[in-house]
C-alpha positions in Angstrom: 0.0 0.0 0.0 2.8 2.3 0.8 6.1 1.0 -0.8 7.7 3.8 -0.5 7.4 3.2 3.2 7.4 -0.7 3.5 11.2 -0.8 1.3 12.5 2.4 2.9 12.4 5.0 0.3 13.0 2.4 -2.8 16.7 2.7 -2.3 19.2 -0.3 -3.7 20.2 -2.3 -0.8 24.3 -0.7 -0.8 23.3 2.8 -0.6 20.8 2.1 2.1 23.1 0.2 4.0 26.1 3.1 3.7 23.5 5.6 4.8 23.3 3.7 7.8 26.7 2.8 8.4 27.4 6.4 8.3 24.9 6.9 10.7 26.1 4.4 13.2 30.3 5.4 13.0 30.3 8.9 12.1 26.9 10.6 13.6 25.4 9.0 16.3 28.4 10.1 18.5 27.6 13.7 17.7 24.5 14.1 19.1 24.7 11.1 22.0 23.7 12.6 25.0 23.2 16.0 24.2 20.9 18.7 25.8 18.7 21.6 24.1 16.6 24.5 24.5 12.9 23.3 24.5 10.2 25.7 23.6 9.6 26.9 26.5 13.4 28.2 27.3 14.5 25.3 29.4 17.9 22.9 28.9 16.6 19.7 28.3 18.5 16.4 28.2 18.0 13.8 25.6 18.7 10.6 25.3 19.0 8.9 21.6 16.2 6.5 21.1 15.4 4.1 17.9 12.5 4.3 16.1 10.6 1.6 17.4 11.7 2.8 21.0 9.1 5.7 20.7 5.9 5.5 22.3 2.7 7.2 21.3 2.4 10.8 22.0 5.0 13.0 23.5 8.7 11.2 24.2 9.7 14.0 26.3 13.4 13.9 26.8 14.1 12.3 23.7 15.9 12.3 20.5 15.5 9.9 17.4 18.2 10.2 14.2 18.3 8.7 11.4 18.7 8.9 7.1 16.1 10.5 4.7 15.2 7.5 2.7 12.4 9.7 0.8 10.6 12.8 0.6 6.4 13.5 -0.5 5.9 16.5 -2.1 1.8 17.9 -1.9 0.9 20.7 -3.5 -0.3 22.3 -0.2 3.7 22.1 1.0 2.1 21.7 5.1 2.8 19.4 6.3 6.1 18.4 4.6 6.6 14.5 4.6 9.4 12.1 4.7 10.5 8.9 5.7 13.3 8.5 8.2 15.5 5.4 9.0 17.2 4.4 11.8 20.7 2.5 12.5 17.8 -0.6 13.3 16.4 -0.5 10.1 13.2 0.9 11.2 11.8 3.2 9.0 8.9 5.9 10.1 7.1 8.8 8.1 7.8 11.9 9.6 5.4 15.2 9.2 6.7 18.7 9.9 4.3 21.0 10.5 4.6 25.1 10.7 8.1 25.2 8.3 9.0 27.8 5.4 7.8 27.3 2.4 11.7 26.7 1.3 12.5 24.4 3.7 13.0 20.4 2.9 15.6 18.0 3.0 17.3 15.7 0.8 18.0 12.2 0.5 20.6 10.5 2.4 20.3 14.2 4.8 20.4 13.1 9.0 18.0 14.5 11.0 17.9 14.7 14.0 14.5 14.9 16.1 14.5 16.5 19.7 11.4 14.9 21.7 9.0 13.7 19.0 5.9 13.3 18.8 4.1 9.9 17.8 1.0 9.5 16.1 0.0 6.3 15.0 -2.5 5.2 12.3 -4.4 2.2 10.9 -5.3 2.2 8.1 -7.6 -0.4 6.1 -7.9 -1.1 2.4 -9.8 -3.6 0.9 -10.0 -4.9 4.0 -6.4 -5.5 4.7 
């Protein structure tokens, strides 16, 4: 139903796994442990979580990183979607809301996501 999701992105199995690689020796140690500024002015800690460690709704004092696999453009722009893969293999959508109309990000980019928010759906077609 969503292949783009289900075989991260449609990438060839090397480049996926160098994405990840890179991920796992060159970036994770960059932003391990690491504090921010939260919204509301306060240093926050964060500790790096996978994908699949999230749980519905807030994950306060986390972080998740991982590769852009893929992006979805809409001609609304709002929210802007792409699909993010971790050093597990996991791979999420991810939906940024209030951006500029110039902001995206490429393939094989590292994000990094300071407490994320997780929103899960079900969805049924042809009732699979």
């Amino acid at each position: 139903m969503f292949p783009w999701l289900y075989r991260q992105g449609m990438l060839k199995a090397k480049r996926l796994n160098n994405m990840m690689a890179s991920l796992q020796n060159k970036e994770l140690p960059v932003y391990k442990d690491r504090t921010y500024t939260s919204a509301s002015g306060k240093e926050v800690s964060l500790t790096l979580k996978p994908l699949q460690g999230l749980n519905p709704g807030a994950n306060t004092g986390s972080v998740v990183i991982g590769k852009v696999v893929f992006s979805l453009t809409d001609e609304e722009k709002v929210p802007f979607t792409f699909g993010l893969i971790d050093t597990e293999g996991t791979c999420l959508a991810v939906m940024v809301y209030n951006i500029a109309e110039s902001w995206g990000v490429l393939i094989g980019d590292t994000v990094a996501i300071p407490e994320p928010q997780l929103k899960q759906h079900s969805i049924d077609h042809n009732g699979k």
